[in-house]
N, C-alpha and C positions, 0 to 999 in steps of 0.2 A: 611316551606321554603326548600328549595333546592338549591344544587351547582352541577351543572354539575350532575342531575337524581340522587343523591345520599342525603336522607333527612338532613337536618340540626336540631337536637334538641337544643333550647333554653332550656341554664341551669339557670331561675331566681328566683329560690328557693331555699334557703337552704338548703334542703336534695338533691337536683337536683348538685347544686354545689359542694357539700361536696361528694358526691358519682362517679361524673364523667362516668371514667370506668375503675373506684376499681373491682377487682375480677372479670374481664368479660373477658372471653377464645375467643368469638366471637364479633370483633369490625366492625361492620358492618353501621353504622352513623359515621354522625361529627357532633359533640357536638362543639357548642358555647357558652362562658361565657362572657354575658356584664361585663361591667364595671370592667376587669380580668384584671391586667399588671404583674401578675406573678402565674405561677401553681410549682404543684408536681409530682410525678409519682410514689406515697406512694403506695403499694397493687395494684398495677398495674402488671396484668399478661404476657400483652405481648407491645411491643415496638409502642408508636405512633409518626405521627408527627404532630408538635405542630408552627400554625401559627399566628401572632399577629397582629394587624391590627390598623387603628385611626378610627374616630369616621365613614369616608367616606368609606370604608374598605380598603383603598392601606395599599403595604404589608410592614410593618416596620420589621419582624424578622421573620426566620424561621430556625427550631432546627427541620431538621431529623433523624428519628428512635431514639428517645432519649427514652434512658431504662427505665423500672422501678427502683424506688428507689431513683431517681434524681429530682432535683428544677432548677425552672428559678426565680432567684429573677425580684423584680419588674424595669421593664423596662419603659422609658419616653416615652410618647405620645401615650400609647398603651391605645385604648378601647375595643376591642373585642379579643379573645383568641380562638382559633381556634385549634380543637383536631381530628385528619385524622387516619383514618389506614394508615399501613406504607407503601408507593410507592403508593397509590392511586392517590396523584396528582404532578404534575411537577409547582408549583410556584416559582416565584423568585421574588427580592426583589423590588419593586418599582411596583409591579404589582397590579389590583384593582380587587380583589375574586368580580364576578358578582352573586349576591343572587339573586333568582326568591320568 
């Protein structure tokens, strides 16, 4: 899948979730987490941002450049989680992420 030429990896695995983009210098994807209404940014080296979506994808919440070492507790209505390098995309909030 893709967003605007740029891959979207599907995190529905365990070790896929649990690992993110812990420890990774080059964040070159956006990672998706179903069924996600709240992440970390535990071992995270460098700053991402972090968009949350319903089940449709319109945009219920979006947290830029949020550091390592930082939480979003969980948030209502949210089904997809959405992990960006930082300044890659310009979303706002009531907008619907078109996935191909």
């Amino acid at each position: 899948m893709k967003i605007k030429n740029i891959e979207i990896k599907y995190c529905n695995n365990f070790f896929d979730r649990l690992k993110g983009f812990m420890f990774k210098r080059n964040i070159d994807k956006v990672l998706c987490f179903p069924r996600c209404d709240s992440v970390h940014t535990f071992f995270m080296l460098k700053p991402i941002d972090v968009v949350m979506t319903d089940k449709d994808y319109n945009i219920l919440y979006i947290y830029k450049n949020l550091k390592p070492f930082k939480i979003i507790l969980p948030k209502k209505n949210v089904y997809y989680t959405f992990e960006f390098p930082v300044n890659k995309f310009d979303f706002k909030l009531n907008e619907k992420i078109k996935v191909d």
